[in-house]
C-alpha positions as CSV (number, residue, x, y, z in Angstrom):
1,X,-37.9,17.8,88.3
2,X,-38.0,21.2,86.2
3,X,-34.6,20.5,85.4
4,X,-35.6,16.9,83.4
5,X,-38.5,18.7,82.2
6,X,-36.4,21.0,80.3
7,X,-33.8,18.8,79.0
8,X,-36.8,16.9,77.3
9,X,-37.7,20.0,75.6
10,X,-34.6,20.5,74.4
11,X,-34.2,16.6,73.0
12,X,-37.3,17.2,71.4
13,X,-36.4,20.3,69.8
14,X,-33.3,18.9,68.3
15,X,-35.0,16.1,66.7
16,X,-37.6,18.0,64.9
17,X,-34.7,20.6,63.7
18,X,-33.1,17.2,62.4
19,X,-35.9,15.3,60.8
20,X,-36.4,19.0,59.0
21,X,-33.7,19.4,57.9
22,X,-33.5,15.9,56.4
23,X,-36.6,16.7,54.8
24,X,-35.3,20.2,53.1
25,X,-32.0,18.0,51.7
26,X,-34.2,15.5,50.2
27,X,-36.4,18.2,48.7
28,X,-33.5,19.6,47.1
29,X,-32.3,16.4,45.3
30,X,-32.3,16.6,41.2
31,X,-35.1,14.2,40.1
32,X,-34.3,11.1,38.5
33,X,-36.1,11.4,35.3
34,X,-38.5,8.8,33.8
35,X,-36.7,6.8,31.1
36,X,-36.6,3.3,29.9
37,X,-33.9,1.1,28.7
38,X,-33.0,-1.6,27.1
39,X,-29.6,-4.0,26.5
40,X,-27.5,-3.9,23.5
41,X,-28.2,-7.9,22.3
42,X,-26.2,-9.9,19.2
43,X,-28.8,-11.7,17.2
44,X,-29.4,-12.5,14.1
45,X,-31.2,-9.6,11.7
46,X,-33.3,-9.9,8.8
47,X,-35.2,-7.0,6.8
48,X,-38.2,-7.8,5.0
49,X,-40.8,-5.8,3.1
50,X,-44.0,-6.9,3.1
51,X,-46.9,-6.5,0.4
52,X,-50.1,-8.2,-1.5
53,X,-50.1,-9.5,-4.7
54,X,-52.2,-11.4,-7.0
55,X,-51.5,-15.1,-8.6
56,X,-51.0,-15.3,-12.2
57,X,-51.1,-18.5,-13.8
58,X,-48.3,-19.0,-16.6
59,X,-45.2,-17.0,-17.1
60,X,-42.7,-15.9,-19.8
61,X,-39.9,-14.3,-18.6
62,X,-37.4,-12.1,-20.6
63,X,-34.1,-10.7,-18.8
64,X,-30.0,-10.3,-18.7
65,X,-26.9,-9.7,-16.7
66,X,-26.9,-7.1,-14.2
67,X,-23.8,-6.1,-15.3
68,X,-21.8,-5.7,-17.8
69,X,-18.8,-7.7,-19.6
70,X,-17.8,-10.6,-22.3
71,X,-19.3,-13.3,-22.8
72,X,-17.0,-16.4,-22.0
73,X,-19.2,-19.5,-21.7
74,X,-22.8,-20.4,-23.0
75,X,-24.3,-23.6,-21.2
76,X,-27.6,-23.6,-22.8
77,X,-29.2,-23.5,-26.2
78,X,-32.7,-22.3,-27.0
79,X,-35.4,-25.4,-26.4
80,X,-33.3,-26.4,-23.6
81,X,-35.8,-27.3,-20.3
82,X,-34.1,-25.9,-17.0
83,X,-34.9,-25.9,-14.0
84,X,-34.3,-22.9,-11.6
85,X,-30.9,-22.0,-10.9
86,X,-29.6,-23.6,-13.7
87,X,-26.5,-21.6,-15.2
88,X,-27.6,-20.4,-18.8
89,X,-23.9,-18.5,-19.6
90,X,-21.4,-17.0,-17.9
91,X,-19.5,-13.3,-18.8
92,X,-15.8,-12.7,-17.6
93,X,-15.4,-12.8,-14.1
94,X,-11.7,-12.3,-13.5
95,X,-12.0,-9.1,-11.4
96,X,-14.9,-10.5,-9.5
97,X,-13.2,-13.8,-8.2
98,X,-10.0,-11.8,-7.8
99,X,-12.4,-9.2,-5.0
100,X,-14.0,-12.1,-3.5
101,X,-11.3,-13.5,-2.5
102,X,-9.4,-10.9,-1.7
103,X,-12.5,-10.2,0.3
104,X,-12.7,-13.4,2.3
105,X,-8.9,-13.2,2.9
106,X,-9.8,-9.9,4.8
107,X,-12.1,-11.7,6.7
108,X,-10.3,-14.4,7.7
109,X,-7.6,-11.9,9.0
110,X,-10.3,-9.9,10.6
111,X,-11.7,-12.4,12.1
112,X,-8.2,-14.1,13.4
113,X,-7.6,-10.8,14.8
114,X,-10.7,-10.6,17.1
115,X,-9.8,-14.8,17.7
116,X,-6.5,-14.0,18.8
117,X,-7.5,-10.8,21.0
118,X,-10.2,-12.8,22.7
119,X,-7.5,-15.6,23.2
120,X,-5.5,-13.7,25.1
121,X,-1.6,-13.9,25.4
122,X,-0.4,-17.4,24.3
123,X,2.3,-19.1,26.0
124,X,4.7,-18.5,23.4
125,X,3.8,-14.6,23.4
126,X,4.3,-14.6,26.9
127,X,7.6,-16.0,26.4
128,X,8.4,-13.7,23.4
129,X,7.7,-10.6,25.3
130,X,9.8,-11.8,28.1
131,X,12.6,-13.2,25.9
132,X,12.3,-8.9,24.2
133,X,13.0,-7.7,28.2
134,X,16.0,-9.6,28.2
135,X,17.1,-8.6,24.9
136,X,16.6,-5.2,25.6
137,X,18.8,-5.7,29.1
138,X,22.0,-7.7,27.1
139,X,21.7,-4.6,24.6
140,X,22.0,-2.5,28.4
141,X,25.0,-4.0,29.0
142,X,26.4,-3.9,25.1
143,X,26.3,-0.5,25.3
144,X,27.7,0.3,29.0
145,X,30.5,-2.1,27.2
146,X,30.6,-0.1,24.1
147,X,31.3,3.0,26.5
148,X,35.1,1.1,27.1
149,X,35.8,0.0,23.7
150,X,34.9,3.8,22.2
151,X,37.4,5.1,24.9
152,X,40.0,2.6,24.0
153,X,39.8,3.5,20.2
154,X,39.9,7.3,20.3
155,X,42.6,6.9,22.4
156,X,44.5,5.0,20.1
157,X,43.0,7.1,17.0
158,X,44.6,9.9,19.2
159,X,48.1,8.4,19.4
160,X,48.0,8.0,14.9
161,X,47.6,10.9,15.1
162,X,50.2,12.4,17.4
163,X,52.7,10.0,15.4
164,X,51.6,11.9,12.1
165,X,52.6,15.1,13.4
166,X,55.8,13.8,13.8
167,X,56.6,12.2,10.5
168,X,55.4,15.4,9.2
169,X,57.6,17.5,10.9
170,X,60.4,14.8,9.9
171,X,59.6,15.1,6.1
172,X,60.4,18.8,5.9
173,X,63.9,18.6,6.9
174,X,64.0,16.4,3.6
175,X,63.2,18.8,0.6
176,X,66.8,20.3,-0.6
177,X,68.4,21.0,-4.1
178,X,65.1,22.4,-5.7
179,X,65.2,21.5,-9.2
180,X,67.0,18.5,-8.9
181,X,65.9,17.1,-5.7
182,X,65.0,13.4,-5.9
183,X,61.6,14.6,-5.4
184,X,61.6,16.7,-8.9
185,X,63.2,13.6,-11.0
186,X,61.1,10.3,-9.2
187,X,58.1,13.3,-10.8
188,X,59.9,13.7,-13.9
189,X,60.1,10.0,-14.4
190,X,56.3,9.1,-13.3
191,X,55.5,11.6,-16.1
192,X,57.6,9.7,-19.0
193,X,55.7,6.3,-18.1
194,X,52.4,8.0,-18.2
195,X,52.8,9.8,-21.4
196,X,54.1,6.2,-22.7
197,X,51.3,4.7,-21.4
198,X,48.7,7.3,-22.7
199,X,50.5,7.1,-26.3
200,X,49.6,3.0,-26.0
201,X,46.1,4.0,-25.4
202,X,45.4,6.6,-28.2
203,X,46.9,4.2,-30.1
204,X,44.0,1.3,-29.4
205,X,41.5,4.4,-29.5
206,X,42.5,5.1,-33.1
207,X,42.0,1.6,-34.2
208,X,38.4,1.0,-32.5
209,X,37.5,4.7,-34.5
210,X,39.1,2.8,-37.8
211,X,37.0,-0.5,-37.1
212,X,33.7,1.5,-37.6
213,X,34.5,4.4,-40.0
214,X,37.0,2.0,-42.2
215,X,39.2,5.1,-43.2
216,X,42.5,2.9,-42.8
217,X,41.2,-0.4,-42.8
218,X,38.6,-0.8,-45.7
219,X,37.0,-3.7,-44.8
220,X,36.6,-3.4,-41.3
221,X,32.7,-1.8,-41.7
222,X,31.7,-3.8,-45.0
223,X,28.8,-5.2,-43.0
224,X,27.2,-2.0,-42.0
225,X,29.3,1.1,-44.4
226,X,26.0,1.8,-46.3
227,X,23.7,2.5,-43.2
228,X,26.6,3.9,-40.8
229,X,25.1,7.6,-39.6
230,X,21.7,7.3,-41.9
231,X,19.9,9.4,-39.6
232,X,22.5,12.3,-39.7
233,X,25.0,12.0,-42.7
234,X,26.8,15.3,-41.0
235,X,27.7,13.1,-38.0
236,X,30.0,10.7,-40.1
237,X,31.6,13.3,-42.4
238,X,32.4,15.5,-38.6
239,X,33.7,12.2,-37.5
240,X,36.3,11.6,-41.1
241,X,38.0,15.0,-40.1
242,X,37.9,14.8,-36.8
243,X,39.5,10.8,-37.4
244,X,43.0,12.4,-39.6
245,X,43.4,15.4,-37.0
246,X,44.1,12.5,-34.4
247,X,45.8,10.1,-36.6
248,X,48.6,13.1,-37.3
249,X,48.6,14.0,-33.3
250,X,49.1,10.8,-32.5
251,X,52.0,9.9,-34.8
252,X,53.6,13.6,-33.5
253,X,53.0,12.3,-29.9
254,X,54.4,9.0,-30.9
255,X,57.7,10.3,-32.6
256,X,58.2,12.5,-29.3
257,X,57.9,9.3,-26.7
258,X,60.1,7.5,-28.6
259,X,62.8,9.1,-27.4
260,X,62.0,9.5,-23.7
261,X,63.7,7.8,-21.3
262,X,63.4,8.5,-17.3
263,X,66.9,10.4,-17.5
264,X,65.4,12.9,-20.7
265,X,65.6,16.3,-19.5
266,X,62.6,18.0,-18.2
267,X,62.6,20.7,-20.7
268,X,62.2,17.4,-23.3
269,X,59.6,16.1,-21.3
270,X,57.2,19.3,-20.9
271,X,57.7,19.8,-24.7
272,X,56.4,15.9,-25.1
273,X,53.7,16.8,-22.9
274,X,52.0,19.1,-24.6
275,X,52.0,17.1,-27.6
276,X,50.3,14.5,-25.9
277,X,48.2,16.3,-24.2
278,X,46.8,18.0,-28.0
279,X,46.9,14.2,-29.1
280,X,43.9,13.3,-26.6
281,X,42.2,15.9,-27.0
282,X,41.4,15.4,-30.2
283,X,41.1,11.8,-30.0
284,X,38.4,12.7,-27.1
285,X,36.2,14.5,-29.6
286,X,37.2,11.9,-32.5
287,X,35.4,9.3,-30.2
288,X,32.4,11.6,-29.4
289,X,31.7,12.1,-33.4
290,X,32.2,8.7,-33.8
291,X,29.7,7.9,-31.0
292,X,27.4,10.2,-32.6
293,X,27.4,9.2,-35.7
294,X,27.0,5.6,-34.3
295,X,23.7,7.2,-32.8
296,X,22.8,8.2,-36.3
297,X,22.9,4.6,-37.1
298,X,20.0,2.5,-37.3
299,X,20.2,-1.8,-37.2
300,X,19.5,-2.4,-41.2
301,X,20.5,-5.2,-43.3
302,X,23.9,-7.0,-41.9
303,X,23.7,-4.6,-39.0
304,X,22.0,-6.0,-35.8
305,X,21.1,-4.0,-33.2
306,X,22.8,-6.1,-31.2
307,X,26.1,-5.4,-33.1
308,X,25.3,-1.9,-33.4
309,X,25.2,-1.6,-29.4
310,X,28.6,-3.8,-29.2
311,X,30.2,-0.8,-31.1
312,X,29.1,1.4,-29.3
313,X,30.0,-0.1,-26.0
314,X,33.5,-0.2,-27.4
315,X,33.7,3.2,-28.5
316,X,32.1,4.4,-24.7
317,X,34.8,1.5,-23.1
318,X,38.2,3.3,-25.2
319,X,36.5,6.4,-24.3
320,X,37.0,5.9,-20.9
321,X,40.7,4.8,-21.3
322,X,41.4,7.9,-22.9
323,X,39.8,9.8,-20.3
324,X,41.7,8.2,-17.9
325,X,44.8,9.0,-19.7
326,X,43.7,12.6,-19.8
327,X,43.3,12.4,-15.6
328,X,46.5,10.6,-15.4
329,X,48.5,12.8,-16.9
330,X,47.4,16.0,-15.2
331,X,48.0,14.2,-12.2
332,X,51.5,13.3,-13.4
333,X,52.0,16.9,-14.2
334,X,50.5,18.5,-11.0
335,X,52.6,15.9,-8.9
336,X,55.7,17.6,-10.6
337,X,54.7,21.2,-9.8
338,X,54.1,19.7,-5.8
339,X,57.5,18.3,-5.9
340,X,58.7,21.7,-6.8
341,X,56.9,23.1,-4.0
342,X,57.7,20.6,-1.8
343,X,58.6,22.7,1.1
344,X,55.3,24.5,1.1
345,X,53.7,20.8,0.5
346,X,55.7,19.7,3.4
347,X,54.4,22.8,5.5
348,X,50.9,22.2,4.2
349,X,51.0,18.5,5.5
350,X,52.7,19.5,8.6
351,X,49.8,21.8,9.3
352,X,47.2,19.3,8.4
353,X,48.8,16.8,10.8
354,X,48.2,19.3,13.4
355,X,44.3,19.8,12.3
356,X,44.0,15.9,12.2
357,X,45.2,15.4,15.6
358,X,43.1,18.2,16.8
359,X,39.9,16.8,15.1
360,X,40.8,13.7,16.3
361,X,40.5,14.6,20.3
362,X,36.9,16.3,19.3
363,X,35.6,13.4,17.5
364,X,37.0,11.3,20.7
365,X,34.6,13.4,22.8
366,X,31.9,13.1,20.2
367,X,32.2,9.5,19.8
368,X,32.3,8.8,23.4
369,X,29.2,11.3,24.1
370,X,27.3,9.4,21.5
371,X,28.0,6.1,23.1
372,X,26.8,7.5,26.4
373,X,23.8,8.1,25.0
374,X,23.0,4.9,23.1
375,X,23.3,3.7,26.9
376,X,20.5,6.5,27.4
377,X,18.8,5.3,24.5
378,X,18.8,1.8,25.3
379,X,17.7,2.6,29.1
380,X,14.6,3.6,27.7
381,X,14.2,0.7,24.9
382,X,14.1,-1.6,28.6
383,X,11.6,0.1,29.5
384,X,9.9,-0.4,26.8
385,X,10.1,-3.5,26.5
386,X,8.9,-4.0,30.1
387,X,6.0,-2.1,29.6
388,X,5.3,-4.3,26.2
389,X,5.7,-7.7,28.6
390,X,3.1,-5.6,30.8
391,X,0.6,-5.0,27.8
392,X,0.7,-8.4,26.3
393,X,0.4,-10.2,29.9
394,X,-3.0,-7.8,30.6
395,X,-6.3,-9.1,29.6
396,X,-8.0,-7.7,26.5
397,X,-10.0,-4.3,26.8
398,X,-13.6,-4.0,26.1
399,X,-13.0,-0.7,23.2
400,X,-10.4,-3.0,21.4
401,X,-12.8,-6.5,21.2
402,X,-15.4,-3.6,20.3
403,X,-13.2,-2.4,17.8
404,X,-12.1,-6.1,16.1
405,X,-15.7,-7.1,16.1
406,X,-16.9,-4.3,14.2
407,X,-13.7,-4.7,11.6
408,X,-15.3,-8.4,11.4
409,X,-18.7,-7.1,10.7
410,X,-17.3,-4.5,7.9
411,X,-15.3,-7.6,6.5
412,X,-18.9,-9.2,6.3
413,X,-20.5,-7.1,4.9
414,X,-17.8,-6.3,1.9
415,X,-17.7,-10.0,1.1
416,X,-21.2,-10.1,1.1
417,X,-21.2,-7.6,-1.6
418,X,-18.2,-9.1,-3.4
419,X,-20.2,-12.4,-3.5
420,X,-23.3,-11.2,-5.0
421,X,-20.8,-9.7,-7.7
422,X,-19.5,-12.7,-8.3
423,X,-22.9,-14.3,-9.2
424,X,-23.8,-11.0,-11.5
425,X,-21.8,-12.9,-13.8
426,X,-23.8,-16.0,-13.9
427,X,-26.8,-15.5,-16.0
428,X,-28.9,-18.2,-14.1
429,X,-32.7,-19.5,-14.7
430,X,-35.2,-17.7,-12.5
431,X,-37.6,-20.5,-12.8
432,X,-38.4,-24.2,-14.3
433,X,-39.0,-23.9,-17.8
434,X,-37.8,-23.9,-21.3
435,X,-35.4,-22.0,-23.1
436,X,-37.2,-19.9,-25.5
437,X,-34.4,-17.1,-26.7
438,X,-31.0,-16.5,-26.1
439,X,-29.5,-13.9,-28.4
440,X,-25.9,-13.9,-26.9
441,X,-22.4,-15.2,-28.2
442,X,-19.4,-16.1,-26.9
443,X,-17.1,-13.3,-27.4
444,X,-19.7,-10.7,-27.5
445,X,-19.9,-7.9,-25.0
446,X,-23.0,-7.5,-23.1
447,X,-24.8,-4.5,-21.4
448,X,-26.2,-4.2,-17.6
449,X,-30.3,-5.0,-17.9
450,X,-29.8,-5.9,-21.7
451,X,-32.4,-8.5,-22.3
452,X,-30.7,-11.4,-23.7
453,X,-32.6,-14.5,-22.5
454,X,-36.1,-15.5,-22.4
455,X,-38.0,-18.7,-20.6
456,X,-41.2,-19.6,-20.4
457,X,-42.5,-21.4,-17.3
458,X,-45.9,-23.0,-16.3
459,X,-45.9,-22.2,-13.0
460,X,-47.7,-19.9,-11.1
461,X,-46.5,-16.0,-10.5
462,X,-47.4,-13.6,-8.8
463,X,-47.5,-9.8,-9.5
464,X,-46.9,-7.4,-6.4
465,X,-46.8,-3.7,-6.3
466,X,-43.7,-2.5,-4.3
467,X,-43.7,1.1,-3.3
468,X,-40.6,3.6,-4.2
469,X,-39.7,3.6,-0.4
470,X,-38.8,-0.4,-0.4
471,X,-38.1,-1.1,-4.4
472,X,-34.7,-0.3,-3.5
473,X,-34.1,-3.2,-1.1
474,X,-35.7,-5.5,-3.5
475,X,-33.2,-7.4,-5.6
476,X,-34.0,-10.6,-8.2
477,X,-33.2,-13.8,-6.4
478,X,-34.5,-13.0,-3.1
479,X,-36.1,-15.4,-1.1
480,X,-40.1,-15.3,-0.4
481,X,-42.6,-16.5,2.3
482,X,-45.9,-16.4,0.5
483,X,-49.5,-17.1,2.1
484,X,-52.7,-17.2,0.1
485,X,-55.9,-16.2,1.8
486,X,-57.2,-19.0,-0.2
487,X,-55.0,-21.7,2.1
488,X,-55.1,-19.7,5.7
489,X,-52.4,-18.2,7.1
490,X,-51.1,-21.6,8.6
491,X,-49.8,-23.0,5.1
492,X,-46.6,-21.1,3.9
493,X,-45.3,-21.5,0.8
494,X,-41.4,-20.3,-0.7
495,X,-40.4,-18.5,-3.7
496,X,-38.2,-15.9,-5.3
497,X,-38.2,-12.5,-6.9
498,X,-37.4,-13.3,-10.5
499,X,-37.8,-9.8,-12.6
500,X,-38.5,-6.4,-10.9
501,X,-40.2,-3.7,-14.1
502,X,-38.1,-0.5,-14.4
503,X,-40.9,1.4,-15.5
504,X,-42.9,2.8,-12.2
505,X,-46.6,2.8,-12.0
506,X,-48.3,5.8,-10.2
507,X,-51.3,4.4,-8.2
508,X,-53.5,7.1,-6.6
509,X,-50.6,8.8,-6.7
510,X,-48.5,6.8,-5.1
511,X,-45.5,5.9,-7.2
512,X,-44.9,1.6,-7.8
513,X,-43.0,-0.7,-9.1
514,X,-44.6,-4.3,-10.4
515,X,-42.2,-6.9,-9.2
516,X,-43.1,-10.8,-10.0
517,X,-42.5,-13.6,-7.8
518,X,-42.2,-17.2,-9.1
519,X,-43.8,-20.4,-6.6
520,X,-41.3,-23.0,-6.0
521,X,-41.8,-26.8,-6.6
522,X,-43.4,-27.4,-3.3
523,X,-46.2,-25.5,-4.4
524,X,-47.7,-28.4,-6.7
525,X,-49.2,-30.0,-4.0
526,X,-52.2,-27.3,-3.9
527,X,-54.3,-26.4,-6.1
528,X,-53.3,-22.8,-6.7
529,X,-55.6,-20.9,-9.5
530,X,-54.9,-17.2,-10.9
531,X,-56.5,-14.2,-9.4
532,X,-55.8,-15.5,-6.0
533,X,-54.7,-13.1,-3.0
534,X,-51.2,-13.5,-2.1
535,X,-49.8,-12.1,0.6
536,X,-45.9,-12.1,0.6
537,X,-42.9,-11.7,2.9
538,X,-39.4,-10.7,0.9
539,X,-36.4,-11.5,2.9
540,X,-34.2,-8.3,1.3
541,X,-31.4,-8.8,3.2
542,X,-30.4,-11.0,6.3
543,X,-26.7,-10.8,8.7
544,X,-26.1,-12.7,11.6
545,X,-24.8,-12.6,15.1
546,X,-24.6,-8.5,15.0
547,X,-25.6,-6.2,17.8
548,X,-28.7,-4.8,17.4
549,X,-31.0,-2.2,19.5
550,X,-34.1,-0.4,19.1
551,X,-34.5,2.2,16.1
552,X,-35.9,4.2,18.0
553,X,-32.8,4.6,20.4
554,X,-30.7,5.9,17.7
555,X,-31.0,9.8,17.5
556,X,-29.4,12.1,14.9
557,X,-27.4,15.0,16.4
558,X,-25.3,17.1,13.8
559,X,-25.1,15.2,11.0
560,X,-24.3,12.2,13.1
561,X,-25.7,9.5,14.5
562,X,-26.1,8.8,18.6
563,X,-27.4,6.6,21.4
564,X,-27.4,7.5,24.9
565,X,-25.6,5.0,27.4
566,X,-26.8,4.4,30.7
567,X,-23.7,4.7,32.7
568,X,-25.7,4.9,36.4
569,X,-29.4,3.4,36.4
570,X,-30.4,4.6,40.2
571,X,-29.7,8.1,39.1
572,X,-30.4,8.0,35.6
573,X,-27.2,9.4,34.3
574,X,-26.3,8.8,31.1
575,X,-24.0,10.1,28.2
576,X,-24.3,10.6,24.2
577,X,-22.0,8.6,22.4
578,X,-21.5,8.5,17.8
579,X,-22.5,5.0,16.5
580,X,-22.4,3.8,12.7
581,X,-25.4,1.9,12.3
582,X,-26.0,-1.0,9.5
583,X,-29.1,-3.1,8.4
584,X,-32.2,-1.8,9.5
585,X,-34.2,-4.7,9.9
586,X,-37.5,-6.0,11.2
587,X,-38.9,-5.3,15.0
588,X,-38.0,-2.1,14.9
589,X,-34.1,-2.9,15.3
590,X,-31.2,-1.5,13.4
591,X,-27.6,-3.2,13.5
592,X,-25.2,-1.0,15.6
593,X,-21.5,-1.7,13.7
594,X,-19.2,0.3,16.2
595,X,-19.7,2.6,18.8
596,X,-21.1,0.1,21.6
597,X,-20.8,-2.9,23.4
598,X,-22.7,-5.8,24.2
599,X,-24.8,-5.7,27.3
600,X,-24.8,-1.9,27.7
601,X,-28.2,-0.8,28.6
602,X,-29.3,2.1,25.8
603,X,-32.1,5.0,26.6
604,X,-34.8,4.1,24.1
605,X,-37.1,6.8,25.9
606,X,-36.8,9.5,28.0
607,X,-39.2,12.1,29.2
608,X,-38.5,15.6,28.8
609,X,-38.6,17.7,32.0
């Protein structure tokens, strides 16, 4: 009996040790603090500023462009009746269209992007990313193929060049009798036909220099003698003296070929050489004073400039004759002084046989490591291409449609702006009347804000008071929801801003600016007097389908801009994440452009421990 006794004193015991200890860990838990929440939502957003007014009856209006340009188009005269809207003239709007366009091109790209992500992979992407993977693998086996064929080629590369080598070592056993070895006289006789050929050539260079400085031949620069170096008279005189030095070179050179053969000795030859040799020289600078004296010409009377460039495309085309001439024969000449040195030319080329054919079994290795590697190389592009088949199969990620659909709001908002540009350049009637001014042209060149037109209406107005915090959301044109206290607040009636006073107004000192708002046509139907209270709604700026949340969730930390993300709601965790914000509209809600998603719950309070 004691024994159950005291094994219920211990159960006991071990259950109150439990339940305190349970007790102590729950004690020691962080508190969840007190916050509330609320979902990031896409709606539409509109910002409006609100204000009272007072009816006016009549109004005259006077106002312009709100920007500058030329006037292109006038569509009205004064004593016209319009009606509101109406298009009174037009300036230049070139640039404008060209932006707005360009604009709604950008959109219609942003937009197909965030389409196309939110698509997912088409059929024929599927098929394209799969058709890559096999590319990728036939290029696999290309190059384990082009492994083979590079082995095959140095090989044979190798074996040209082992067969060099021997021709090489052939061609020395060749060189005997020195001086008049074949070698010396096939030299000799390559030399005779070039210094023929190079006499021809001097010879055609000489007339195309008599053509244009008509030293020989009179009348071959009648058409243009009196204007030929007008610029720089020195040019054409350089060019007469340097014309006779050739002419007597060329007929020494001449009389010296003449009586060449291939046989001639060589002593005959070197001494005809040199003669022809001095002969091109001077011919060389002949044709640069003549081309510079052609560059002192200028196209007058007779002379063209298309002429005048057709001589001096000849003179730059005999140029290069004679300069090949010049290359020719020092070519001709250092061939003859290898032929004498054949033996050492022989050893030179036996050596550089060897070199070939040892450059050639390194750039065998080379080549075949390189194709080894493009194997490498293309290994890796497989894998690539598997992993692109991998990326375009997966489903879209949150961040990226996050990321498209704020591109698509930015696109919005620029052709937005590129629109109402685009109507700055209408100068359009803010309300029913009748022309009374219009001091504009077409053709003349207009100022932003200069008053050019004026109409007077017989509607009602009314005058409002906007404070400097909201006159800069007010623009002319905007729309208008209008009550009268006179009518209840269950009649509406719609209008538009139609002139905003640049001057301000301090009022108790407060600083204002008087804005007046024109009734539309439905307004007729009540009997609306001046002096009436008006109480009036302007819509200053309206976007659609954006994510909004609470202004009041949207903290500035740094110089930036943050909201804090609930990421677990039991515990109230959450973390700070940088947004760019947009409109700030009505409700208390600002637009988020990037930085969140939709549905994510946002902290728009939290209670400080």
């Amino acid at each position: 009996m004691k024994f159950f006794k005291k094994k219920w004193v211990l159960i006991t015991l071990a259950v109150v040790v439990l339940l305190g200890g349970i007790v102590f860990a729950t004690s020691r838990k962080e508190p969840v603090p007190e916050f509330s929440s609320q979902a990031v939502e896409r709606r539409d957003l509109s910002q409006i500023v609100s204000e009272t007014g007072s009816v006016e009856a009549s109004l005259e209006l006077t106002y312009g462009w709100e920007m500058s340009g030329k006037v292109v188009e006038i569509l009205k005269t004064v004593g016209d009746t319009v009606t509101s809207t109406d298009v009174i003239a037009r300036i230049a709007n070139a640039q404008q269209r060209a932006r707005y366009n360009e604009a709604a091109a950008a959109l219609s790209s942003a937009q197909a992007r965030l389409n196309l992500e939110l698509a997912g992979p088409s059929d024929e992407g599927k098929l394209k990313a799969e058709a890559a993977v096999a590319q990728e693998e036939a290029a696999l086996v290309q190059a384990e193929a082009n492994v083979s064929k590079v082995e095959a080629q140095t090989s044979a590369t190798i074996s040209t060049a082992e067969k060099a080598v021997d021709t090489a070592k052939n061609n020395l056993q060749f060189v005997v009798d020195g001086e008049e070895s074949d070698l010396v006289n096939d030299a000799y006789a390559d030399l005779v036909n070039t210094l023929k050929s190079a006499v021809t050539n001097l010879g055609n260079a000489l007339t195309e220099a008599d053509n244009i400085l008509g030293l020989d031949n009179e009348f071959a620069n009648d058409d243009f003698e009196d204007v030929l170096g007008v610029v720089d008279s020195s040019t054409l005189n350089q060019a007469k003296n340097s014309y006779y030095q050739a002419k007597s070179s060329l007929s020494a050179a001449q009389a010296g070929v003449v009586s060449l053969s291939t046989l001639s000795p060589h002593d005959a030859v070197d001494a005809t050489h040199m003669t022809v040799a001095e002969a091109i020289s001077r011919m060389q600078t002949l044709l640069l004073h003549v081309q510079q004296t052609l560059n002192a010409t200028r196209p007058i009377g007779d002379l063209s400039q298309t002429e005048l460039d057709a001589l001096k495309s000849g003179v730059t085309t005999v140029q290069g004759y004679i300069d090949t001439s010049a290359s020719t024969l020092t070519n001709s000449v250092q061939a003859i002084a290898a032929a004498r040195t054949s033996l050492t030319s022989y050893q030179i080329a036996y050596d550089k046989a060897l070199s070939d054919l040892e450059q050639a079994k390194k750039q065998a290795m080379a080549d075949i490591a390189v194709a080894a590697a493009q194997v490498t190389a293309q290994e890796a592009n497989l894998l690539q291409a598997k992993a692109s088949y991998d990326d375009v199969v997966a489903p879209p990620r949150n961040v990226d449609v996050a990321s498209l659909r704020a591109d698509v709001a930015r696109q919005s908002a620029l052709l937005a702006a590129a629109r109402d540009d685009l109507a700055k350049t209408e100068l359009v009637a803010l309300a029913d009347g009748v022309v009374s001014t219009l001091d504009v042209k077409v053709g003349e060149n207009v100022v932003a804000n200069q008053d050019v037109l004026g109409i007077i209406s017989d509607g009602f107005s009314i005058k409002v008071d906007i404070s400097e915090a909201d006159i800069s959301k007010v623009s002319v044109e905007d729309t208008v929801r209008i009550t009268l206290d006179a009518y209840g607040d269950d009649v509406f009636f719609e209008g538009s801003v139609v002139d905003i006073e640049p001057a301000q107004t301090e009022i108790s000192g407060v600083v204002y600016y008087n804005i007046t708002i024109l009734f539309d046509g439905e307004a007729d139907a009540y009997e609306i007097r001046s002096g009436m209270t008006a109480n009036v709604d302007i819509l200053t700026d309206r976007k659609e389908n954006v994510l909004v949340v609470p202004r009041r969730a949207v903290l500035t930390q740094d110089g930036k801009k943050i909201v804090r993300v609930v990421t677990d709601t039991e515990k109230g965790i959450f973390e700070e994440r940088d947004v760019e914000t947009g409109l700030s509209g009505d409700d208390g809600l600002v637009e988020i452009v990037s930085g969140v998603e939709e549905g994510e719950e946002i902290v728009t309070f939290l209670k400080e421990v």
